[in-house]
MITI-777685 format. One record per residue: x, y, z of N, C-alpha, C, O in turn; residue number from 0. Coordinates in Angstrom, 3 decimals. Example, Ala and Ser with C-alpha at 12.3 -4.5 7.8 and 13.67 -1.06 7.14 Angstrom:
2
+----------+----------+----------+----------+----------+----------+----------+----------+----------+----------+----------+----------+-----+
!    neast !   nnorth !      nup !   caeast !  canorth !     caup !    ceast !   cnorth !      cup !    oeast !   onorth !      oup !   k !
+----------+----------+----------+----------+----------+----------+----------+----------+----------+----------+----------+----------+-----+
!   13.190 !   -5.690 !    7.800 !   12.300 !   -4.500 !    7.800 !   13.200 !   -3.300 !    7.800 !   14.236 !   -3.319 !    8.465 !   0 !
!   12.850 !   -2.250 !    7.080 !   13.670 !   -1.060 !    7.140 !   12.900 !    0.030 !    7.870 !   13.409 !    1.138 !    8.039 !   1 !
+----------+----------+----------+----------+----------+----------+----------+----------+----------+----------+----------+----------+-----+
! end
This chain:
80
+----------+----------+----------+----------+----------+----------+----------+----------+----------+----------+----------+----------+-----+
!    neast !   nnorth !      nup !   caeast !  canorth !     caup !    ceast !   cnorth !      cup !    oeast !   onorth !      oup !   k !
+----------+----------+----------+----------+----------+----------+----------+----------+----------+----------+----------+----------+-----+
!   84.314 !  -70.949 !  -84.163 !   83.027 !  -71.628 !  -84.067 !   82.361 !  -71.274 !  -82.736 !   83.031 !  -70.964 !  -81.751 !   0 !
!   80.933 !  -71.330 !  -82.733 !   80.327 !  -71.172 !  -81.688 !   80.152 !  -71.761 !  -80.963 !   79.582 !  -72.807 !  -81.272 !   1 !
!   80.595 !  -71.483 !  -79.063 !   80.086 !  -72.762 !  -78.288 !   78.635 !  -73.049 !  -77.945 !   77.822 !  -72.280 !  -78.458 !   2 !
!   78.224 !  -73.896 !  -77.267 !   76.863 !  -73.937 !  -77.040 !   76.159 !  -73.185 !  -76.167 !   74.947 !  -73.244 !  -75.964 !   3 !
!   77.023 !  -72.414 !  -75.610 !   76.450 !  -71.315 !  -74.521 !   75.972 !  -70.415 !  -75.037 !   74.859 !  -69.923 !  -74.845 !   4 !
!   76.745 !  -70.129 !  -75.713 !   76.699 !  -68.678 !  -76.525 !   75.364 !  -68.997 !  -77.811 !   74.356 !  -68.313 !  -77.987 !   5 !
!   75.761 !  -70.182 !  -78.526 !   74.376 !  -70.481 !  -79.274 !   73.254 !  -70.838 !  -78.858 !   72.304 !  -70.821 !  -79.640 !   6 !
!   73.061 !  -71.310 !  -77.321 !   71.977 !  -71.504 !  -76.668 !   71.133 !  -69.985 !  -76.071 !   69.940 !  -69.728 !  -75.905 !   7 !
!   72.421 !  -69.170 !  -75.861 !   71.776 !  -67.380 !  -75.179 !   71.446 !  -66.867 !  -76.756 !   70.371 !  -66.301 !  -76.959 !   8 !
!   72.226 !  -67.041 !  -77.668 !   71.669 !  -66.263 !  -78.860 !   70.742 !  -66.942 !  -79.690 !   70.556 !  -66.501 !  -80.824 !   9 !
!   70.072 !  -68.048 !  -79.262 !   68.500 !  -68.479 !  -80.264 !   67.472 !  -68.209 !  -79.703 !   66.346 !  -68.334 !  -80.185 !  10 !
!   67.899 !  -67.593 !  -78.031 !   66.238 !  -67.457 !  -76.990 !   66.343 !  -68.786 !  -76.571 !   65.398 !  -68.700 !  -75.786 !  11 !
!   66.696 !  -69.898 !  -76.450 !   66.472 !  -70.747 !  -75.691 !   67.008 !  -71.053 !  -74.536 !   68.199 !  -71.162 !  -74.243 !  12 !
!   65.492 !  -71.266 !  -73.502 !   66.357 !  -70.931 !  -71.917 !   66.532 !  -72.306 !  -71.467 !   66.098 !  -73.285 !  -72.074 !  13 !
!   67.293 !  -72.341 !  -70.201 !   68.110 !  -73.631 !  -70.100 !   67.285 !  -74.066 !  -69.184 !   67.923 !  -74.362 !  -68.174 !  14 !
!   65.907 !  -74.283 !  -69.044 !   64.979 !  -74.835 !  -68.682 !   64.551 !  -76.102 !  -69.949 !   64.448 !  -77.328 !  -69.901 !  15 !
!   64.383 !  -75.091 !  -71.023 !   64.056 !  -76.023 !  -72.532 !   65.403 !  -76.932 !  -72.594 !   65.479 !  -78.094 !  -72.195 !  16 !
!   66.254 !  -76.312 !  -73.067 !   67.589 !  -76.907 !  -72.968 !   67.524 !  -77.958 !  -72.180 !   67.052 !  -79.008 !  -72.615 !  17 !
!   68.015 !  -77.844 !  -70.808 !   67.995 !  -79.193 !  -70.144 !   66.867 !  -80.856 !  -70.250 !   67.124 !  -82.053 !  -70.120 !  18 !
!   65.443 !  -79.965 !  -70.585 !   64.063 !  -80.848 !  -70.846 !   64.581 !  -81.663 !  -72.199 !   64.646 !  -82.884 !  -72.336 !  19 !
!   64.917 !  -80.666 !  -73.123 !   64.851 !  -81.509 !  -74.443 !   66.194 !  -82.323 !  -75.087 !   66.378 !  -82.756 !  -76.225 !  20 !
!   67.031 !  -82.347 !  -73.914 !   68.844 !  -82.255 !  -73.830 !   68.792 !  -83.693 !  -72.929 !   69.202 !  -84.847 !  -73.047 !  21 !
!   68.122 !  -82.987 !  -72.078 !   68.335 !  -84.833 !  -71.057 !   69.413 !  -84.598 !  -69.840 !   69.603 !  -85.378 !  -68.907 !  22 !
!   70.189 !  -83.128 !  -70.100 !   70.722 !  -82.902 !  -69.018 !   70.035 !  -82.065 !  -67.902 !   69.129 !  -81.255 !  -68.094 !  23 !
!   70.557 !  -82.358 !  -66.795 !   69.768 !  -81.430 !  -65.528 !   70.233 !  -79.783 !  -66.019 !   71.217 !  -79.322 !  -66.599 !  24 !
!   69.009 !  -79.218 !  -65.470 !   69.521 !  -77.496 !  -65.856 !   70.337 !  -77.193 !  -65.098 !   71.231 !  -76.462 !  -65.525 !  25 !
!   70.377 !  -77.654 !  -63.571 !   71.449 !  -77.140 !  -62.223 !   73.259 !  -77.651 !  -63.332 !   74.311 !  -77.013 !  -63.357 !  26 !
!   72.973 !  -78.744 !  -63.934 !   74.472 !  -79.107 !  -64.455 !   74.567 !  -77.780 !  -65.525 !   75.322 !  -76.811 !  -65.451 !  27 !
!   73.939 !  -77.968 !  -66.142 !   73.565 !  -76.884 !  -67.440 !   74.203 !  -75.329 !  -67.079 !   74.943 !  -74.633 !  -67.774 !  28 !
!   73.644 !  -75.065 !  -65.762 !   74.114 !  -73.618 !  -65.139 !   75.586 !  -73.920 !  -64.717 !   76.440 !  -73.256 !  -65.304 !  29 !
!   75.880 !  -74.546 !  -64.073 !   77.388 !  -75.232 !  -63.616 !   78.019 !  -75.180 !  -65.099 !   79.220 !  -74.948 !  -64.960 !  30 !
!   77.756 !  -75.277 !  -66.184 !   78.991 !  -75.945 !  -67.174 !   78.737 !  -74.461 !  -67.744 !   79.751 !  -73.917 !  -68.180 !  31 !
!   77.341 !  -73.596 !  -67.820 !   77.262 !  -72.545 !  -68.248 !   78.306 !  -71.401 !  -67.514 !   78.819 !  -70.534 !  -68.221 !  32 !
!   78.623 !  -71.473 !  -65.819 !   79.386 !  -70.739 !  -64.871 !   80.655 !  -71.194 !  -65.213 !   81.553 !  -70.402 !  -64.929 !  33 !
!   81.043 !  -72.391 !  -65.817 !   82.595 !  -72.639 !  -65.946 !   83.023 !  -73.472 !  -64.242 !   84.178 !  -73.673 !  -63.867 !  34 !
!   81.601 !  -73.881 !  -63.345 !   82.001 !  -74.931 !  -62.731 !   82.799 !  -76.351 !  -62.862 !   83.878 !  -76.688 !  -62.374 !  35 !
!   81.594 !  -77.286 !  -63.960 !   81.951 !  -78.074 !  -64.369 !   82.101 !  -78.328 !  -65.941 !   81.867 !  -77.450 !  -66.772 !  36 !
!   82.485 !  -79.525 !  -66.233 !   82.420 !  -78.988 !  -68.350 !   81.852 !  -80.281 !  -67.868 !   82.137 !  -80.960 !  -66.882 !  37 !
!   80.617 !  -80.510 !  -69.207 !   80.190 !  -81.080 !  -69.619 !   80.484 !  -82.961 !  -70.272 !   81.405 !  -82.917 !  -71.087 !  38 !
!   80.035 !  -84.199 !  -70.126 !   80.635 !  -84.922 !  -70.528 !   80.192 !  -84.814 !  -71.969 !   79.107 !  -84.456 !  -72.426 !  39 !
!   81.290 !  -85.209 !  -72.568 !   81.161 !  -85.469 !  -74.488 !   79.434 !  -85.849 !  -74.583 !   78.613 !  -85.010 !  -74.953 !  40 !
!   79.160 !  -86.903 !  -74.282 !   77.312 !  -87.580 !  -74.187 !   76.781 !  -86.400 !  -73.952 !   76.180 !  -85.936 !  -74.920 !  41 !
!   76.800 !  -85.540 !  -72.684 !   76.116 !  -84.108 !  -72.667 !   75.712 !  -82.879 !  -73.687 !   74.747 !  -82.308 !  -74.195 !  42 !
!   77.486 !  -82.891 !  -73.600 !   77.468 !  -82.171 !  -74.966 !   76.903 !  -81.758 !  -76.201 !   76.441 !  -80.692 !  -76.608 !  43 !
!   77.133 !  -83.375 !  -76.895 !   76.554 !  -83.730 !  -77.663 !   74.655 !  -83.680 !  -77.465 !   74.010 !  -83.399 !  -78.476 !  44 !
!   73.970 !  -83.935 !  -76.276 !   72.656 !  -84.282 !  -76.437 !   72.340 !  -82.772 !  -76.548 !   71.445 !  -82.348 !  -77.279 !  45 !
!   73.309 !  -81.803 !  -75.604 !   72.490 !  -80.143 !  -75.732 !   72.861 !  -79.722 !  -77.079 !   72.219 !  -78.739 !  -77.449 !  46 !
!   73.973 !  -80.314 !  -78.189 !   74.090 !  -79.571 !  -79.610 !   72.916 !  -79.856 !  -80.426 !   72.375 !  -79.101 !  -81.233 !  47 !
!   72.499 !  -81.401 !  -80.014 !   71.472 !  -81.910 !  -80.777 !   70.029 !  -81.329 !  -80.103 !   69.315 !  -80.929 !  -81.023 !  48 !
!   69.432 !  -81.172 !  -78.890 !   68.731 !  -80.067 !  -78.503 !   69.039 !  -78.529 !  -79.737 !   68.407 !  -78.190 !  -80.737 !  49 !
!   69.728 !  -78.187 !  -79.363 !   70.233 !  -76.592 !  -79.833 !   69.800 !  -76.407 !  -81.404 !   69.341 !  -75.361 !  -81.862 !  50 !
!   70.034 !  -77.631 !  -82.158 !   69.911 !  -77.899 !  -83.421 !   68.555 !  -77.718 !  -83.659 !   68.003 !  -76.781 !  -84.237 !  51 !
!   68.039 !  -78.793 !  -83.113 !   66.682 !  -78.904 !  -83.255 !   65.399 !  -77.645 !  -83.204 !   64.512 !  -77.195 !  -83.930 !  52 !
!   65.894 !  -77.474 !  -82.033 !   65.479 !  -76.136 !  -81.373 !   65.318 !  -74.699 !  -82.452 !   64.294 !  -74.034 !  -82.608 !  53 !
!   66.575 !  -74.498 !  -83.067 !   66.834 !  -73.786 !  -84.064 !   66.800 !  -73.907 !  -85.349 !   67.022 !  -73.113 !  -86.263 !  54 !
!   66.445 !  -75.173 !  -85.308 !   65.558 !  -75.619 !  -87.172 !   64.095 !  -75.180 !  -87.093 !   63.563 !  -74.420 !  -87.901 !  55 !
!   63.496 !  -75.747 !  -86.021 !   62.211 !  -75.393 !  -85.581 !   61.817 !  -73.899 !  -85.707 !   60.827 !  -73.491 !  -86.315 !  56 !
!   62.886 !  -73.004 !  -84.934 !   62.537 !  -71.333 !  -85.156 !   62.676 !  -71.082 !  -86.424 !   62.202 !  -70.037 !  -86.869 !  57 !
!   63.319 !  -71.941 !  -87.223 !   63.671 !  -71.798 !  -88.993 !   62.215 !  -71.573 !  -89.489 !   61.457 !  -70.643 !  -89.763 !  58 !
!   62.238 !  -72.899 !  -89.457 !   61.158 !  -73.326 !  -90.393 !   59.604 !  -72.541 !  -89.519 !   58.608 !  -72.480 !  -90.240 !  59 !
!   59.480 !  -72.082 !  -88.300 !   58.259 !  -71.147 !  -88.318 !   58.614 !  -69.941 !  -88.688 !   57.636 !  -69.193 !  -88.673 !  60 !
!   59.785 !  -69.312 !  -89.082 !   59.903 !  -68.046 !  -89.820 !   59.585 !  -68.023 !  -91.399 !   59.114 !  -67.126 !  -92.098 !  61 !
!   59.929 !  -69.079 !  -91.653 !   59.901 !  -69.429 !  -93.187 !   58.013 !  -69.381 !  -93.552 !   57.356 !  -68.716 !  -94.353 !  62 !
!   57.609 !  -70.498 !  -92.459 !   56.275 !  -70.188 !  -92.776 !   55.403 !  -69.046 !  -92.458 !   54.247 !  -68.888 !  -92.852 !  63 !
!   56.270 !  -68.065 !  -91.499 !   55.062 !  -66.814 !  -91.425 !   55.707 !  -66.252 !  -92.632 !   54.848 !  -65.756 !  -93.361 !  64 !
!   57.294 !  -66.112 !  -93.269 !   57.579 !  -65.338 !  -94.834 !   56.557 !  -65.615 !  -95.736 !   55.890 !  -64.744 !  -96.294 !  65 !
!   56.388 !  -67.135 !  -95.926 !   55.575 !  -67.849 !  -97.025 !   54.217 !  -67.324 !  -96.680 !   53.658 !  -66.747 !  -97.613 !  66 !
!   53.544 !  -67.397 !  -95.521 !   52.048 !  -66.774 !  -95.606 !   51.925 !  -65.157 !  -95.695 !   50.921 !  -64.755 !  -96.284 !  67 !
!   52.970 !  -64.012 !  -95.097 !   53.103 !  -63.064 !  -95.504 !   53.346 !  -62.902 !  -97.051 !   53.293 !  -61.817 !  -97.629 !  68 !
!   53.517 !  -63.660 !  -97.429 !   53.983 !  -63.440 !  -98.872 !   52.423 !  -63.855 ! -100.102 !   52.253 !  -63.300 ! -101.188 !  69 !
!   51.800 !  -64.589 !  -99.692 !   50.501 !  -65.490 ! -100.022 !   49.473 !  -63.859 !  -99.837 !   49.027 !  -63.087 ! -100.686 !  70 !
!   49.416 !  -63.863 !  -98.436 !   48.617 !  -62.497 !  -98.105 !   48.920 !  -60.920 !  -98.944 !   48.203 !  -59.993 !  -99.323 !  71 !
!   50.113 !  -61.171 !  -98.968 !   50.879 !  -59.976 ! -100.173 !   50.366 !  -59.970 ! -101.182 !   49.802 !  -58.978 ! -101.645 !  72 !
!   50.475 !  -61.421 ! -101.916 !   50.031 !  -61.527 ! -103.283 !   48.282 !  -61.591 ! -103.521 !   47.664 !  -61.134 ! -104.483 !  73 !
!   47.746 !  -62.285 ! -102.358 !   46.243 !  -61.527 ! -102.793 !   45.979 !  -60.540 ! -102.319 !   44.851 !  -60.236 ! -102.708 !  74 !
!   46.380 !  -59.794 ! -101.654 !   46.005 !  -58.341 ! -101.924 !   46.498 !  -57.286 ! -102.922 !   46.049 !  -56.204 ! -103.298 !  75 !
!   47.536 !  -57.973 ! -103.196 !   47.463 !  -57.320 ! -104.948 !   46.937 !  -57.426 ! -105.477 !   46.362 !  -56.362 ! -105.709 !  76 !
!   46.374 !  -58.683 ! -106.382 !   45.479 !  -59.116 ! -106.631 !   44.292 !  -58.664 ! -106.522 !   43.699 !  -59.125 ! -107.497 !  77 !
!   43.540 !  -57.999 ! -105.886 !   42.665 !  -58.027 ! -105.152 !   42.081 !  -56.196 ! -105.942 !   41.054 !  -55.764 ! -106.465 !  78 !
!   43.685 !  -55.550 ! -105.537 !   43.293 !  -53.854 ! -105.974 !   43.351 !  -53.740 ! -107.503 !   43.118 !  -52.663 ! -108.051 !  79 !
+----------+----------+----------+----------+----------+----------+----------+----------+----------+----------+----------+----------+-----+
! end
């Protein structure tokens, strides 16, 4: 399974967002990211639920540029 480091560097989200929408400080964020400190469980948990969120969100605006690429597809078929 993936940790949150690794799923936080591989969605594009920088640990500026992370920390804002997480509730943790980014300076801790970089520390637990360096293998300073680990994270408490509450932390944890608020950056998975950040991370989640974060990455439903990039979902669902890919889905909707597929769905309007796909709309634009079909009337221009249509169209010739």
């Amino acid at each position: 399974m993936m940790g949150w480091i690794e799923r936080r560097k591989k969605s594009g989200m920088s640990q500026f967002l992370c920390a804002q929408t997480s509730g943790v400080s980014r300076m801790r964020l970089s520390l637990a990211e360096t293998g300073q400190v680990e994270l408490t469980s509450a932390e944890e948990t608020a950056v998975h639920q950040a991370l989640n969120d974060y990455i439903s969100g990039k979902a669902r605006e890919i889905s909707q540029l597929l769905h309007d690429q796909e709309l634009k597809h079909a009337a221009t078929s249509v169209a010739v």
